[in-house]
C-alpha positions as CSV (number, residue, x, y, z in Angstrom):
1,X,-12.5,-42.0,16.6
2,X,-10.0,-39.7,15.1
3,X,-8.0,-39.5,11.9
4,X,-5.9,-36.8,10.6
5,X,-6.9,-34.9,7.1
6,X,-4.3,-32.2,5.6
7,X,-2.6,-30.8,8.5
8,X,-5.7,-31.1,10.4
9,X,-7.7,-33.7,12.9
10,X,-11.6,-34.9,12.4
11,X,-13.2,-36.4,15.2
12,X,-16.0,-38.1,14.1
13,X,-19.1,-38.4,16.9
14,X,-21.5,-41.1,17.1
15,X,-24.4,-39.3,19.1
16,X,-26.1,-35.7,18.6
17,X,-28.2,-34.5,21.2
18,X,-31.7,-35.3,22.2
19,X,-30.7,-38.8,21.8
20,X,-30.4,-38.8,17.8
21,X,-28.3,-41.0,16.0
22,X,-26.2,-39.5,13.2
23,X,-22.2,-39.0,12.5
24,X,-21.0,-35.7,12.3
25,X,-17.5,-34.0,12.4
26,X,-16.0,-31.6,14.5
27,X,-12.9,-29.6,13.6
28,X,-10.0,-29.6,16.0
29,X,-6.7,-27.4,14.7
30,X,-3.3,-29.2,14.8
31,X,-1.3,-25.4,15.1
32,X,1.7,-27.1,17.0
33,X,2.3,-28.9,13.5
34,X,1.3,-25.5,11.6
35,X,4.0,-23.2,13.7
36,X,6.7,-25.4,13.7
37,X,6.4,-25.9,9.6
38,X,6.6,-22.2,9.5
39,X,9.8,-22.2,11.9
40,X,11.4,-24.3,9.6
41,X,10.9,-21.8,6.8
42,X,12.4,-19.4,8.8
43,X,15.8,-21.4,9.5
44,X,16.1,-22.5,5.9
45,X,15.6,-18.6,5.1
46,X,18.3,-17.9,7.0
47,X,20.8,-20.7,6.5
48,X,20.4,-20.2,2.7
49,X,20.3,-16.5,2.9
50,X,17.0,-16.4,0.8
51,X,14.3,-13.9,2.1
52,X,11.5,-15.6,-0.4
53,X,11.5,-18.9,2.5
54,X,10.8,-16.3,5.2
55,X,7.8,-14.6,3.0
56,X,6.2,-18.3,2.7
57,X,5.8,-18.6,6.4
58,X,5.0,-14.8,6.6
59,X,1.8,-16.0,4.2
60,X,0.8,-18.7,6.8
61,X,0.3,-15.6,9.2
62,X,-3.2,-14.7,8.1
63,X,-4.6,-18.2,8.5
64,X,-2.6,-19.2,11.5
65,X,-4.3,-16.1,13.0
66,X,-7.7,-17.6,13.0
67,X,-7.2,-20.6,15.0
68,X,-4.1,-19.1,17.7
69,X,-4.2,-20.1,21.1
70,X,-2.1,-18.9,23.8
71,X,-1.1,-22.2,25.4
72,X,0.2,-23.9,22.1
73,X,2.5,-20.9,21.2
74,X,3.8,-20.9,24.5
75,X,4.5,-24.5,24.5
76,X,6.2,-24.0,20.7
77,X,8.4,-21.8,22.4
78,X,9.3,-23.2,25.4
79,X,11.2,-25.9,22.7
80,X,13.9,-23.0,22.1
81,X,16.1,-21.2,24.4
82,X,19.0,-19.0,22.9
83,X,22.8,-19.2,23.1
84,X,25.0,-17.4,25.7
85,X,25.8,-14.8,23.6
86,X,22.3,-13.9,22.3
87,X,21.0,-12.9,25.9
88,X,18.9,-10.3,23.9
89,X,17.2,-12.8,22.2
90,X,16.7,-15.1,25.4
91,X,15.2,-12.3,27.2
92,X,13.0,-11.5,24.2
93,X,11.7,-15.1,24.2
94,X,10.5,-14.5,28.1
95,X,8.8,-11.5,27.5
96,X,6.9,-13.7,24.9
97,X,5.9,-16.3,27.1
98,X,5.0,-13.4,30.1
99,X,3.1,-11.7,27.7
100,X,1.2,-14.8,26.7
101,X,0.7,-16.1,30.2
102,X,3.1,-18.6,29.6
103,X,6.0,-19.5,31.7
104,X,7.2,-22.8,30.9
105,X,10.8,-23.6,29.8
106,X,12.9,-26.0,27.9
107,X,15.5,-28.2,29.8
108,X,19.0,-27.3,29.1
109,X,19.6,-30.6,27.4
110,X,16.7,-30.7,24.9
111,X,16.5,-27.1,24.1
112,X,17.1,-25.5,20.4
113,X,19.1,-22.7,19.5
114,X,16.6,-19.7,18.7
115,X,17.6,-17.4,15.9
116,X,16.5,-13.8,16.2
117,X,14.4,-14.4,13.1
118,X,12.1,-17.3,14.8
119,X,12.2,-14.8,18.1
120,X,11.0,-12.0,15.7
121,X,8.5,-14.5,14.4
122,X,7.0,-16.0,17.8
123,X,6.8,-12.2,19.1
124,X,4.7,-11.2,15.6
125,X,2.3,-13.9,16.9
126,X,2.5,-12.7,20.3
127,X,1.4,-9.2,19.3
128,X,-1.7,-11.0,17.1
129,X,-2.5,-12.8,20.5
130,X,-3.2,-9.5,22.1
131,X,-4.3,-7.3,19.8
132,X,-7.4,-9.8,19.1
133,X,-7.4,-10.5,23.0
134,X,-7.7,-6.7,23.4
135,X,-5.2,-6.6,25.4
136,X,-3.1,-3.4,24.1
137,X,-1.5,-2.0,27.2
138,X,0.7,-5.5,27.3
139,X,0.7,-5.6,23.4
140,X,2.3,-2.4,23.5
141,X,4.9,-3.7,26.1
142,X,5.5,-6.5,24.3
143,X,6.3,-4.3,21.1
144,X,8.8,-2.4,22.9
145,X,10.8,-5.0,23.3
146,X,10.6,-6.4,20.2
147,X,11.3,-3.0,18.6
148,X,14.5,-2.9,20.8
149,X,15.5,-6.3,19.5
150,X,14.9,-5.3,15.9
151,X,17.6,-2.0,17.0
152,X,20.2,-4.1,18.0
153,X,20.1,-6.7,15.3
154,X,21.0,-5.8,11.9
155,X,20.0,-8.8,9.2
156,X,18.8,-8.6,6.1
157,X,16.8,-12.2,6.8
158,X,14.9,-10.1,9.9
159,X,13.8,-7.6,7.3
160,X,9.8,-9.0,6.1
161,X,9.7,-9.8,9.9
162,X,10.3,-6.8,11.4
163,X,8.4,-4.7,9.1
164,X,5.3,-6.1,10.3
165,X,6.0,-6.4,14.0
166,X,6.8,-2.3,13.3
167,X,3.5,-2.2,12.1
168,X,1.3,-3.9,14.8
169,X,4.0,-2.0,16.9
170,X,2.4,1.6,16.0
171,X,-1.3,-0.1,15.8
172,X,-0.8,-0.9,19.7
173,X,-0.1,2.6,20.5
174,X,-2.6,4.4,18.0
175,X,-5.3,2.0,19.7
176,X,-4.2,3.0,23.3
177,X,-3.7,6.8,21.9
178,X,-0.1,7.3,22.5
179,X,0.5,7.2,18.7
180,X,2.9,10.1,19.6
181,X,5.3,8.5,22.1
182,X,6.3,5.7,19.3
183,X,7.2,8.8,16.9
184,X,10.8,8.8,18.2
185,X,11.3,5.3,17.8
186,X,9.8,5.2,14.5
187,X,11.9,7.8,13.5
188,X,15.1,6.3,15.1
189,X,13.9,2.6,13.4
190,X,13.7,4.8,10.1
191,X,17.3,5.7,10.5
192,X,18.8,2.4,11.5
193,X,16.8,0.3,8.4
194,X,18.2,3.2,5.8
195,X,21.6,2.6,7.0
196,X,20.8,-1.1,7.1
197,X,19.6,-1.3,3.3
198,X,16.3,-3.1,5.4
199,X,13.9,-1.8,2.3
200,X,11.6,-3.2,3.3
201,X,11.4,-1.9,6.7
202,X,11.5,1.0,5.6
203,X,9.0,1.2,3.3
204,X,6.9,0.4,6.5
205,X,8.4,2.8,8.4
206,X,7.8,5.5,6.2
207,X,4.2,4.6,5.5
208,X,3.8,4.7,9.8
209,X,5.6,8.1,10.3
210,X,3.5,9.8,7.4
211,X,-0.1,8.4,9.4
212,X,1.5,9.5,12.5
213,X,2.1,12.9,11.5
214,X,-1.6,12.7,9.7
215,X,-3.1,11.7,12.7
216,X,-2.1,14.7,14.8
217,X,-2.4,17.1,11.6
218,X,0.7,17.5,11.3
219,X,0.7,18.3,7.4
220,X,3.8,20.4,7.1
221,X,6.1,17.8,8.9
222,X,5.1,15.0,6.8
223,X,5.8,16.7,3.7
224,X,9.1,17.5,4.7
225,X,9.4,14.1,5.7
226,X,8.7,12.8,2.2
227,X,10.6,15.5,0.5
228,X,13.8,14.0,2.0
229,X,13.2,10.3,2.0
230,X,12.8,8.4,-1.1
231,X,10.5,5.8,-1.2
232,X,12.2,2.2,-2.1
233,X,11.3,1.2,-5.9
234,X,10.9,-2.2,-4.8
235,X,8.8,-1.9,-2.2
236,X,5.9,-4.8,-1.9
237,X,2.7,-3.1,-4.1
238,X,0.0,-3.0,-0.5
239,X,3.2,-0.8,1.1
240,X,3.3,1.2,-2.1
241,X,-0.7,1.9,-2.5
242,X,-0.7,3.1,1.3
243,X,2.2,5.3,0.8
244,X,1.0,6.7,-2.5
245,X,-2.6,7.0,-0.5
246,X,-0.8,9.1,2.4
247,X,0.7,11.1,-0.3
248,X,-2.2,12.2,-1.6
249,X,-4.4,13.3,1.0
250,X,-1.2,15.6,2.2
251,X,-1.3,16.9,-1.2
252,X,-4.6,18.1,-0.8
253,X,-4.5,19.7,2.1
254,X,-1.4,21.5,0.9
255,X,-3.7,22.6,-2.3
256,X,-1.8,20.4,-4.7
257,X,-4.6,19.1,-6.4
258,X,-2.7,18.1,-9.0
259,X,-0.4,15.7,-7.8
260,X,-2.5,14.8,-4.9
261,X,-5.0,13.0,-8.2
262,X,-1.8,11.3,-9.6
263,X,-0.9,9.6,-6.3
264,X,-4.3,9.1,-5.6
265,X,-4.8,7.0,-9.2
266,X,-1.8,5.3,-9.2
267,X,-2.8,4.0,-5.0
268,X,-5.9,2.6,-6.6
269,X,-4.2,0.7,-9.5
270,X,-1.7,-1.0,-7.1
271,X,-4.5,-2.2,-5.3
272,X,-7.0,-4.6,-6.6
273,X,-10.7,-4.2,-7.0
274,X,-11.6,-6.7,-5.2
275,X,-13.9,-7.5,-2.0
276,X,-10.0,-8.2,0.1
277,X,-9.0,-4.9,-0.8
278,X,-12.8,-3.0,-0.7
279,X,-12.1,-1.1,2.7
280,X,-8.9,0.8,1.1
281,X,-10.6,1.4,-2.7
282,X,-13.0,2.9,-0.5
283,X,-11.1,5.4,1.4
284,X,-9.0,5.9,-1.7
285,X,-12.0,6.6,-3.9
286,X,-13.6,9.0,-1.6
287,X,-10.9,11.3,-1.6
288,X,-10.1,11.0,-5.1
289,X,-13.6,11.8,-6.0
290,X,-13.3,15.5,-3.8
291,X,-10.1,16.2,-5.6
292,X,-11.3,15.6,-9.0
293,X,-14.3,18.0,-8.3
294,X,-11.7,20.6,-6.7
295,X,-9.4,20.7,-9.6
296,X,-13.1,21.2,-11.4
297,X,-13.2,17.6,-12.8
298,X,-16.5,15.7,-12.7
299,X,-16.0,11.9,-11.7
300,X,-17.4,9.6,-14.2
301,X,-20.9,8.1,-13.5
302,X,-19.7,4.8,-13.7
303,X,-17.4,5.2,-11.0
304,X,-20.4,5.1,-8.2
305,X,-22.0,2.2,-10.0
306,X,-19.1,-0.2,-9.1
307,X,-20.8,-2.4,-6.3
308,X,-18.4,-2.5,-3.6
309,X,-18.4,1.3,-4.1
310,X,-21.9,2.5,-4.8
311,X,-23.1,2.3,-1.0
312,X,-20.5,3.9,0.3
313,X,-19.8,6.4,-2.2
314,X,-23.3,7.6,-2.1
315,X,-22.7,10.9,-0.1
316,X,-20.3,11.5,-2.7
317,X,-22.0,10.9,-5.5
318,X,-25.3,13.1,-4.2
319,X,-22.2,15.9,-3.5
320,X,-20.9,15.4,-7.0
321,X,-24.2,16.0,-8.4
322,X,-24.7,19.2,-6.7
323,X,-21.2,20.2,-7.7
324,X,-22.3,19.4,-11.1
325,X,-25.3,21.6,-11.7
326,X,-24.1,24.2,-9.3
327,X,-27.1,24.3,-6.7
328,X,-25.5,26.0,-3.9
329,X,-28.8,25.4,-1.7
330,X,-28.3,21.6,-2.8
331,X,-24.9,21.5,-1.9
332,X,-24.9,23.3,1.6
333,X,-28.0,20.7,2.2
334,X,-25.9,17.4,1.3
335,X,-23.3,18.8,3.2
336,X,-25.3,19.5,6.4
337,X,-27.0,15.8,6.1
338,X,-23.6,13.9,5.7
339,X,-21.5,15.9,7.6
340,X,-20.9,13.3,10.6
341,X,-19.8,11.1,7.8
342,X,-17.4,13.3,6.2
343,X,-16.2,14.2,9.7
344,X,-15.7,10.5,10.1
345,X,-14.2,10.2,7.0
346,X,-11.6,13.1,7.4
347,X,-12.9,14.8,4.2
348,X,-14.8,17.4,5.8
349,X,-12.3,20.4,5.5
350,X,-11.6,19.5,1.5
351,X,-16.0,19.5,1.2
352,X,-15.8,22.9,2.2
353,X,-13.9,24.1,-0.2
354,X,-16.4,22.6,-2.7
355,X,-18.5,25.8,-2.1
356,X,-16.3,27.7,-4.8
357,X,-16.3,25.7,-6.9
358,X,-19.9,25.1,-6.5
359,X,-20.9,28.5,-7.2
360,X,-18.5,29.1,-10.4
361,X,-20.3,25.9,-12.1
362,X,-23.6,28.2,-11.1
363,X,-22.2,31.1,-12.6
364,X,-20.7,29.3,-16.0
365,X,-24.2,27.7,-16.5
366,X,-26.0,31.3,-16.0
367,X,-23.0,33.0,-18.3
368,X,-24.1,30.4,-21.1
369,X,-28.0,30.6,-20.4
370,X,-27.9,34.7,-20.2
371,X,-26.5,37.1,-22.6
372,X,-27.3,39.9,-20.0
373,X,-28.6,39.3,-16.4
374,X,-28.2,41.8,-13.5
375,X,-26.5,40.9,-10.4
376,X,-29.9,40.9,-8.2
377,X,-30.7,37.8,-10.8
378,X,-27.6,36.1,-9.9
379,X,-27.9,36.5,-6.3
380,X,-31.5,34.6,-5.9
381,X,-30.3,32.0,-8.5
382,X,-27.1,31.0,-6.1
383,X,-28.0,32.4,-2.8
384,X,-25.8,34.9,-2.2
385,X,-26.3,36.9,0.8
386,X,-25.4,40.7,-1.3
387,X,-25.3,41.7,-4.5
388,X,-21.6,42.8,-3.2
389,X,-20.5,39.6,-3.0
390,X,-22.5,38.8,-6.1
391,X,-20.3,41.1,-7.6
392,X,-17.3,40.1,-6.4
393,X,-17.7,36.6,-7.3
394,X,-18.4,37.2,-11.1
395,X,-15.3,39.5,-11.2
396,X,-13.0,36.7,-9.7
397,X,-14.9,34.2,-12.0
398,X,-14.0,36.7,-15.1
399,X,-10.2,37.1,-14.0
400,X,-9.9,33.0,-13.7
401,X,-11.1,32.4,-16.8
402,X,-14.3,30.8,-15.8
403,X,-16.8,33.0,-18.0
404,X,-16.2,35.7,-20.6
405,X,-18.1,38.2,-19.7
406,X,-18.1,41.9,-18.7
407,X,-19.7,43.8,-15.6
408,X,-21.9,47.3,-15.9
409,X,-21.2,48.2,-12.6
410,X,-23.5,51.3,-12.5
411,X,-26.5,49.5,-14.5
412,X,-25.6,46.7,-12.4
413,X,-25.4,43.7,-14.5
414,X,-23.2,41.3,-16.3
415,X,-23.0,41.1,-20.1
416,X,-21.8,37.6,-21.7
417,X,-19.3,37.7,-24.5
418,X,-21.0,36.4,-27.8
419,X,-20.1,32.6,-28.2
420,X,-17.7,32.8,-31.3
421,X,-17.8,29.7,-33.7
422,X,-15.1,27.4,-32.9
423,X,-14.1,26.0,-36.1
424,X,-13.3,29.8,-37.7
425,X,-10.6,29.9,-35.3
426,X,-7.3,27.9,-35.7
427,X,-8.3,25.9,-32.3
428,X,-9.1,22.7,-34.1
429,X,-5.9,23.0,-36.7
430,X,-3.9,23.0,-33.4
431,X,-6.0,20.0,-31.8
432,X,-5.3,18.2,-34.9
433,X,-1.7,18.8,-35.4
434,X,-0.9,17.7,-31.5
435,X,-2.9,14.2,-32.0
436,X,-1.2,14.1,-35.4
437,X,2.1,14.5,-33.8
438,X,1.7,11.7,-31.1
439,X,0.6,9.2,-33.4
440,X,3.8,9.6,-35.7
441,X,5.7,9.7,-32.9
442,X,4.7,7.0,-31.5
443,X,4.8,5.1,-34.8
444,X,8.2,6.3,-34.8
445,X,9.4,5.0,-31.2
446,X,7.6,1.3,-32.4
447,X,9.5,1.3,-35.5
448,X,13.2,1.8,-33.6
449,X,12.3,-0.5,-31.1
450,X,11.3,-3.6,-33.2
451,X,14.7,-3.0,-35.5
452,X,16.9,-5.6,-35.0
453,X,20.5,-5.5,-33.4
454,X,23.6,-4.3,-35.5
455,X,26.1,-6.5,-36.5
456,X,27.9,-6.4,-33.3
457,X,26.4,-9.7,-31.8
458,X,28.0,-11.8,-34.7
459,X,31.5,-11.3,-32.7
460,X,30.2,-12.6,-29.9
461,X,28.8,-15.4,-32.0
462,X,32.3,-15.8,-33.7
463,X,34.2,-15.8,-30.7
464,X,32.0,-18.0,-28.8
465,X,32.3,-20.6,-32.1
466,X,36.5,-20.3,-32.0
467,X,35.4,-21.5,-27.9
468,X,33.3,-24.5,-28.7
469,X,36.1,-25.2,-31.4
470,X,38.7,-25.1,-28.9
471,X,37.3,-27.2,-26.3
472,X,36.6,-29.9,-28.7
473,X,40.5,-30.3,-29.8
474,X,41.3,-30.2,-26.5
475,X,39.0,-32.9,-25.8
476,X,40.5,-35.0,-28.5
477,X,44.2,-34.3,-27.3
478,X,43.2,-35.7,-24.0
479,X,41.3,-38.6,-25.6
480,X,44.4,-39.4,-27.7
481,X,47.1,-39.4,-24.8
482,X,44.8,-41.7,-22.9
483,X,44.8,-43.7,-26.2
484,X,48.6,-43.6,-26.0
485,X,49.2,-44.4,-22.7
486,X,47.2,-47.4,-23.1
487,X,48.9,-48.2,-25.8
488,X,52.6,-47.6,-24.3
489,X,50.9,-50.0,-20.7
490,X,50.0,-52.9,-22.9
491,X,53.5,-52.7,-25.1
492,X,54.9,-53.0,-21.2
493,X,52.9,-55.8,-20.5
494,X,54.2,-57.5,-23.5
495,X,57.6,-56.9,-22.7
496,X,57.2,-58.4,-19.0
C-alpha cells in the first residue's frame, strides 16, 4: 500500500525478514514532480523578468542533488524540444541526454518549447550527475557545451544559472588537471558577462580565474587581474568571502601583510561560523593566523578554542606558541613534524618566513631580560650557527626598531638601553588626546545625524495639501454635473 506525504511516496510493508511481522516504511523519491516544480520557476522567472523565481529553484539544487537519478532527468527532458530557431539550444538538450545515457525524445506533437534557461538548468543537473558518478572526462564535455551555449546567449534571466554551471565547469577540468585549458574560456566568459552586466557571472568568473592562476602559482598574473577588474558590490556574500579569501593569500605571497589580514577578516565575517561553512573558516583561519604572526601580531587564545577550529588549528596554534616565546629549536621542530600538513595546506612557504620573526621575539625577550649579554650568549640561547650571524641579526633587529640597544663590537656584546619611565614622557598626553578626540567626534557625527530635516519638507507638504484639495473639487464638479444631468433627463421625461 502506498500513499503520498509532502512531495514524497511511503510504501508501507507488511513483512520484515525472518518471517517477522511488523509495518515499516520505506522512502521512495517522487523527483519527476520535484524537477518539473523547479522548471516552472524558471519560466515564470523568465516571463516576468524576475531573477528572485530562478534563485528559488536554484535553492532546490542542493536537495534535488541527493536523490538524482539519470533515467528521471532524462525522461524530464525528453518532454521539451526547442524551436526552429534555437538549434543551439536543441542541440544542447541532446548532449544532455548523451551525456546522461539517455536518448529518448518527445514527439513533435506533444513537445514543449525549451527556453535556454531550463536548458541551462537540465545541463547544471547534468554536470551534478557526473561529477558524483565520477565521471569527469564526459562532465567536462558536457560543460563545453554548455559554456558555448552560455557565449552565444546573452540574458540577464541565465545569469544565477550560468554562474554555477561556470563553476562545476572549471571543477571538471581542475579534477581531470587541465585547469589550464579552461583559462581561455574563462577569461573570454569574463569578457562577455562584463559587457553583458551578468554580475553575477562575473563575480564567479573572477573568483575561478584568481584559483586558476593560484593553482599554477601564478601570483603576479592574478594580481594584475584584480588590479583591473572591480569586483561587483552586489555580489551574493559566499562569492564575496571566496574572493576576498583569494585576495588574501595573493597578498601574502606578494608581502602585503597588511591588506592580505583585512581581506582575510572581512572573508571570515561574510561567512558564518557555522558547521555548513566549517571547511572554509578553516582554510580562512589558517592563513589568517600565519599573517597575523608575520606582521608580528599574536592571535588571541580564544581563537583556537572555537570547536570546529581547535582540531584543525592545532599545528597552528603549537606554531603560534613557539612564535610567541621565540624558541627557535621549538619552532624548527613544529615545523619539521607538521610540515606534510602545511604542504597540504599551501602554507608552507609563509611558515618559513616565521623563522625571523621567531628569532626577533627571542632577541626582544633577551634585550628586556639582559642589560648586557655578549653575542656567544645570544647564539646558544637561539641557535645560531656564528656569532657573525649573531651579530648581524641584533644589528638588523636594532635598525627595525625591534630593541634599543647598542653593540660593543670589539668586547663583543650587546648593551640594552635603560627602560625610561613611560609616564615622564608626553606618550600617554598623546594616547589620551587621540581617544579624547574620537569620542567627540563621534559624539559630534551622532548629534548631526539625529537633527531633524530643515524646513524644506513643509513645501512638499503644502503642495501635496493644494493636490489632495484639488482632486476633491474636482470630484465634486463631476458629482454635481452628474447631479444636473439627472436633473435636466427627468425634466425631459416630464415634458414627454
Amino acid at each position: 500500500m502506498t500513499f503520498p506525504l509532502g512531495g514524497v511516496v511511503f510504501k508501507l510493508a507488511s513483512t520484515l525478514s525472518d518471517g517477522d511481522i511488523e509495518p515499516f516504511y520505506v522512502y521512495t523519491s517522487v523527483q519527476t514532480v520535484d524537477i518539473t516544480r523547479n522548471v516552472k520557476f524558471l519560466e515564470r522567472g523568465i516571463a516576468a523578468s524576475e531573477i528572485h523565481y530562478i534563485h528559488r529553484a536554484l535553492r532546490a539544487v542542493s536537495a534535488l542533488r541527493k536523490r538524482l537519478q539519470p533515467d528521471v532527468l532524462g525522461e524530464v527532458i525528453a518532454t521539451y524540444s526547442a524551436s526552429t530557431n534555437q538549434q543551439v539550444v536543441s542541440d544542447c538538450l541532446k548532449s544532455i541526454l548523451e551525456s546522461v545515457g539517455q536518448h529518448t525524445g518527445a514527439s513533435a506533437a506533444s513537445a514543449k518549447v525549451c527556453e535556454p534557461e531550463v536548458a541551462m538548468y537540465f545541463g547544471l543537473l547534468a554536470q551534478l550527475l557526473l561529477l558524483d558518478g565520477n565521471e569527469y572526462e564526459r562532465g567536462a564535455q558536457l560543460s563545453n557545451v554548455l559554456v558555448a551555449m552560455v557565449s552565444s546567449t546573452q540574458r540577464r534571466t541565465l545569469d544565477p544559472v550560468a554562474s554555477r554551471v561556470f563553476f562545476y565547469y572549471s571543477r571538471f577540468f581542475e579534477v581531470v588537471d587541465r585547469l589550464s585549458d579552461a583559462r581561455s574560456s574563462l577569461m573570454n566568459a569574463l569578457q562577455t558577462a562584463t559587457l553583458t552586466s551578468m554580475k553575477e557571472t562575473k563575480a564567479m568568473l573572477l573568483t575561478l580565474l584568481l584559483r586558476n592562476y593560484m593553482h599554477y602559482k601564478l601570483y603576479d598574473q592574478a594580481e594584475r587581474l584584480a588590479a583591473k577588474t572591480s569586483f561587483p558590490a552586489d555580489a551574493p556574500n559566499n562569492l564575496l568571502a571566496r574572493y576576498l579569501y583569494y585576495m588574501g593569500r595573493i597578498e601574502a605571497i606578494q608581502l602585503n601583510y597588511s591588506q592580505a589580514q583585512l581581506h582575510l577578516l572581512e572573508a571570515t565575517r561574510k561567512a558564518p561560523l557555522n558547521a555548513t561553512t566549517a571547511g572554509f573558516q578553516q582554510t580562512v583561519h589558517k592563513v589568517c593566523v600565519i599573517v597575523d604572526l608575520l606582521m608580528g601580531n599574536i592571535p588571541e587564545r580564544s581563537l583556537f578554542r572555537i570547536p570546529i577550529l581547535r582540531k584543525p588549528l592545532q599545528p597552528y596554534f603549537e606554531l603560534t606558541q613557539a612564535v610567541r616565546v621565540g624558541d627557535l629549536s621549538q619552532f624548527q621542530e613544529v615545523v619539521h613534524r607538521y610540515q606534510d600538513k602545511f604542504l597540504q595546506d599551501q602554507v608552507l612557504v609563509l611558515v618559513q618566513r616565521l623563522r625571523h620573526n621567531v628569532i626577533k621575539a627571542g632577541i626582544r625577550s633577551i634585550s628586556v631580560a639582559y642589560s648586557r649579554i655578549s653575542l656567544r650568549d645570544i647564539c646558544l640561547k637561539l641557535h645560531l650557527d656564528s656569532e657573525e650571524d649573531a651579530e648581524y641579526i641584533v644589528a638588523k633587529a636594532i635598525r627595525d626598531g625591534v630593541i634599543d640597544a647598542t653593540i660593543d663590537h670589539e668586547k663583543g656584546f650587546v648593551k640594552s638601553a635603560e627602560i625610561h619611565n613611560v609616564y615622564a614622557t608626553s606618550d600617554p598626553q598623546h594616547a589620551f588626546d587621540k581617544r579624547i578626540t574620537f569620542c567627540l567626534n563621534l559624539y559630534n557625527e551622532s548629534v548631526k545625524s539625529m537633527r531633524y530635516p530643515g524646513g524644506d519638507h513643509r513645501k512638499e507638504l503644502a503642495y501635496a495639501d493644494e493636490a489632495i484639495k484639488r482632486e476633491r473639487e474636482f470630484a465634486q464638479e463631476l458629482e454635481n454635473e452628474d447631479f444636473d444631468d439627472d436633473v435636466d433627463g427627468d425634466a425631459m421625461d416630464e415634458d414627454l
